[in-house]
KEPA-105816 format. One record per residue (C-alpha): x, y, z; residue in three letters; residue number from 1. Coordinates in Angstrom, 3 decimals, padded with zeros to 6 digits, always signed. Layout:
BEGIN
X:Y:Z:ALA:NUM $
...
***
This chain:
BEGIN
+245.905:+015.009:+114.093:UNK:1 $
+243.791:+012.892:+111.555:UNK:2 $
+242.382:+016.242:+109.389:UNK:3 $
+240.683:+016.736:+106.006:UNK:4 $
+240.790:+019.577:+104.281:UNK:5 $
+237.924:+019.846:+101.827:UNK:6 $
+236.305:+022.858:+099.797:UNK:7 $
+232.843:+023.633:+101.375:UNK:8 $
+229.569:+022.532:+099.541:UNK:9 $
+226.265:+023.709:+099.703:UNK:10 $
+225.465:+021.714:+102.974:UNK:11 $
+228.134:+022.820:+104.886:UNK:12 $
+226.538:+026.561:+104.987:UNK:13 $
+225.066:+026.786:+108.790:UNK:14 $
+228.179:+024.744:+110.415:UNK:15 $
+230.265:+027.181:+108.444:UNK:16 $
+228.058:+030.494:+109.137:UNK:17 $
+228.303:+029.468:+112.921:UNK:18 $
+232.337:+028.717:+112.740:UNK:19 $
+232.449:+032.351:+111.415:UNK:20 $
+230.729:+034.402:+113.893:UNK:21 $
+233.625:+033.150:+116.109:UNK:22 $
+235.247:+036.336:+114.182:UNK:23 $
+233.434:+038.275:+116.376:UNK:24 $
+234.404:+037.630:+119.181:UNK:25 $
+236.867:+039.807:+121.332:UNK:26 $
+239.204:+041.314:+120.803:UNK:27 $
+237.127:+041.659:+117.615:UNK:28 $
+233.339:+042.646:+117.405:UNK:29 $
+230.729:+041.843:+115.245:UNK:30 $
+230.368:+043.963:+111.915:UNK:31 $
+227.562:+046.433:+112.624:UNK:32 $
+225.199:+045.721:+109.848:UNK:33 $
+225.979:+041.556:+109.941:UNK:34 $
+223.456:+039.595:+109.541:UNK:35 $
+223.002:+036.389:+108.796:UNK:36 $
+221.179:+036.411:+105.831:UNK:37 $
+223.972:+038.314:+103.814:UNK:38 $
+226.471:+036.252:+105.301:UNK:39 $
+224.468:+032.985:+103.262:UNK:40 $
+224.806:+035.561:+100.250:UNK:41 $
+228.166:+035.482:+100.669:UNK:42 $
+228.751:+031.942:+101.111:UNK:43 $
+226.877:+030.513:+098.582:UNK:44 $
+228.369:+033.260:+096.332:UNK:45 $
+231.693:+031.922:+097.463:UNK:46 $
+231.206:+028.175:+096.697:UNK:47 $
+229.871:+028.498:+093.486:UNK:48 $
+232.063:+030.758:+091.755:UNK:49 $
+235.231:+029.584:+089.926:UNK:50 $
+237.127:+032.426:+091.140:UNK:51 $
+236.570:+031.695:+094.843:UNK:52 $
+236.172:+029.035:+097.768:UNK:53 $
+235.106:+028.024:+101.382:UNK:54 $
+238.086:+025.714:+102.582:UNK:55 $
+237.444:+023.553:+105.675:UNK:56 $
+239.368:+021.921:+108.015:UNK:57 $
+237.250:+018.583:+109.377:UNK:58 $
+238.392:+016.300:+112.511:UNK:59 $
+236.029:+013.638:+113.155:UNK:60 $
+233.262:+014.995:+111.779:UNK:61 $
+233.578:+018.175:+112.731:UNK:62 $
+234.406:+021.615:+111.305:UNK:63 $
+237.001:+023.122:+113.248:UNK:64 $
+238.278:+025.400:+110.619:UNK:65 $
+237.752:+027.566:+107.143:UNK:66 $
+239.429:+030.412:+105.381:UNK:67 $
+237.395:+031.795:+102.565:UNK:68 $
+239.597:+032.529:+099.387:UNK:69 $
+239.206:+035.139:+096.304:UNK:70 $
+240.948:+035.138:+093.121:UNK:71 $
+241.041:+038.702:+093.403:UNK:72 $
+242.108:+042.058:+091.761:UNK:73 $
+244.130:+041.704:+088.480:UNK:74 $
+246.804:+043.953:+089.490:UNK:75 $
+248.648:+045.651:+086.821:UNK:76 $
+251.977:+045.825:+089.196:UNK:77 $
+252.081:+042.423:+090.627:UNK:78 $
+249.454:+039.792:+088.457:UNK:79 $
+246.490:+037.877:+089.807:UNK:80 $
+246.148:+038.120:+093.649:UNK:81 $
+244.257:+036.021:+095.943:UNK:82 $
+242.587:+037.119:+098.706:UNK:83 $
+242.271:+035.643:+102.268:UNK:84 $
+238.944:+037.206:+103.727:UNK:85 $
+238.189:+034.797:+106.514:UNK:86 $
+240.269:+032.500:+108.386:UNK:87 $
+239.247:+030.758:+111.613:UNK:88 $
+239.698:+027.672:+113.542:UNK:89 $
+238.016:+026.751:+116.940:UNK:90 $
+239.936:+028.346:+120.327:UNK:91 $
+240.619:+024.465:+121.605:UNK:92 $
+241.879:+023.778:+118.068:UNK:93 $
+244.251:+026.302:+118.027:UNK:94 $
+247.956:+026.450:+118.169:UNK:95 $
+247.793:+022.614:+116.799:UNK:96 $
+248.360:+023.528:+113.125:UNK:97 $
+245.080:+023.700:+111.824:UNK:98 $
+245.406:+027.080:+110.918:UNK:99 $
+248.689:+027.035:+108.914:UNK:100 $
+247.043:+024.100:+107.379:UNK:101 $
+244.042:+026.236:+106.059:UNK:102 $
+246.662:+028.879:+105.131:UNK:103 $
+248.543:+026.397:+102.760:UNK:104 $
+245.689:+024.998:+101.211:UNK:105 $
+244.842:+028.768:+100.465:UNK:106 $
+247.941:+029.018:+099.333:UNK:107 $
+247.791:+026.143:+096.955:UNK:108 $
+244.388:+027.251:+095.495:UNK:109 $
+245.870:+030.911:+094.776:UNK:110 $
+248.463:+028.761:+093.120:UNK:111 $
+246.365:+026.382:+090.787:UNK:112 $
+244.261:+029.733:+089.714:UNK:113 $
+247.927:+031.290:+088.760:UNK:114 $
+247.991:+033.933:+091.599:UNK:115 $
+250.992:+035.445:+092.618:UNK:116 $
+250.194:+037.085:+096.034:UNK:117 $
+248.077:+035.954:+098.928:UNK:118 $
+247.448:+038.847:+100.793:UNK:119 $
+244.896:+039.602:+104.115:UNK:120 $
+244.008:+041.638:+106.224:UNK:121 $
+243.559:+041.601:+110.277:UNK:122 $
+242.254:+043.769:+112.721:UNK:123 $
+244.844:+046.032:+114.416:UNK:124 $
+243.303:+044.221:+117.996:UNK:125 $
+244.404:+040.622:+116.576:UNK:126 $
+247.583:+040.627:+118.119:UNK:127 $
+247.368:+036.660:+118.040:UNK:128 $
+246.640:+036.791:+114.578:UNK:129 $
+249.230:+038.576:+113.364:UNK:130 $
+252.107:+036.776:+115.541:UNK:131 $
+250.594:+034.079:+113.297:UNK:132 $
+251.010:+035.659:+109.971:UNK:133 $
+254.618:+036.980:+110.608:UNK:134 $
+255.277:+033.541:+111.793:UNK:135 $
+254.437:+032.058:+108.372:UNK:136 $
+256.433:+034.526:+106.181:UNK:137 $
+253.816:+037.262:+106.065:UNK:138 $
+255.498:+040.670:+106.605:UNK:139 $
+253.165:+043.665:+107.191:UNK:140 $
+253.596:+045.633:+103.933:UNK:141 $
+250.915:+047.828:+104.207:UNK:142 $
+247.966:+049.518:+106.021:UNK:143 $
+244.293:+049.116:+104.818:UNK:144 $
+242.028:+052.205:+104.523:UNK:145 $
+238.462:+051.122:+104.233:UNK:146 $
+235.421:+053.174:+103.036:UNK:147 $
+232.120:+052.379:+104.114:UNK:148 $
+229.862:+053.599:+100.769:UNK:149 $
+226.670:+053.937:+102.380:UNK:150 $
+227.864:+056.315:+104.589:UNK:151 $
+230.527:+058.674:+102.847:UNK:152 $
+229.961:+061.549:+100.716:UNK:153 $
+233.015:+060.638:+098.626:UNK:154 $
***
């Protein structure tokens, strides 16, 4: 496999936008509010902050992978964390690598920005996923509660 990995520039936004919507796909679904426009937000956001990146995986031209990364919370129990929010790679690319490729490099970056945990989360449907994640040392320590704010009364 001849790959680069690369972090993502400005340019790289609608190749990157369109990789990602391959989240949505089943077993998964798309977010209800998504759109598109908040998902440039985000990725602009992304590549020009210090504390965070687009990462792509390139063959020939083109993009068959990305994780976006966060130097995250500041945790007062375990130090700087990095975040994984998005990691994909094309269905015929998969199972070649790609993806624990984009998981190092992730890795790396969390390192360089002196993180000591890369941490995720997935879907309870992405079975796939997380044979994936326990394959590359990645216990499940813990399950996610998530609050949507514009709905709750909290």
């Amino acid at each position: 496999m001849s790959l680069t990995l690369r972090a993502a520039v400005n340019d790289d936004r609608e190749p990157v936008l369109d990789l990602l919507e391959e989240l949505f796909e089943p077993p998964a679904r798309q977010p209800p509010d998504y759109t598109r426009a908040r998902a440039t937000e985000g990725f602009v956001s992304a590549v020009t902050q210090p504390e965070a990146d687009v990462l792509l995986a390139i063959e020939g031209g083109e993009l068959i992978g990305m994780t976006s990364t966060y130097a995250d919370v500041p945790s007062m129990r375990f130090g700087q964390r990095c975040w994984v929010e998005d990691l994909v790679v094309r269905p015929a690319h998969r199972s070649a690598g790609v993806g624990a490729l984009l998981l190092n490099a992730a890795a790396d970056w969390a390192r360089e920005r002196g993180c000591t945990h890369l941490e995720l989360a997935s879907a309870h449907v992405r079975v796939d996923a997380h044979r994936f994640y326990r394959a590359r040392g990645m216990p499940q320590k813990a399950v996610i509660f998530s609050l949507d704010l514009r709905d709750a009364d909290v």
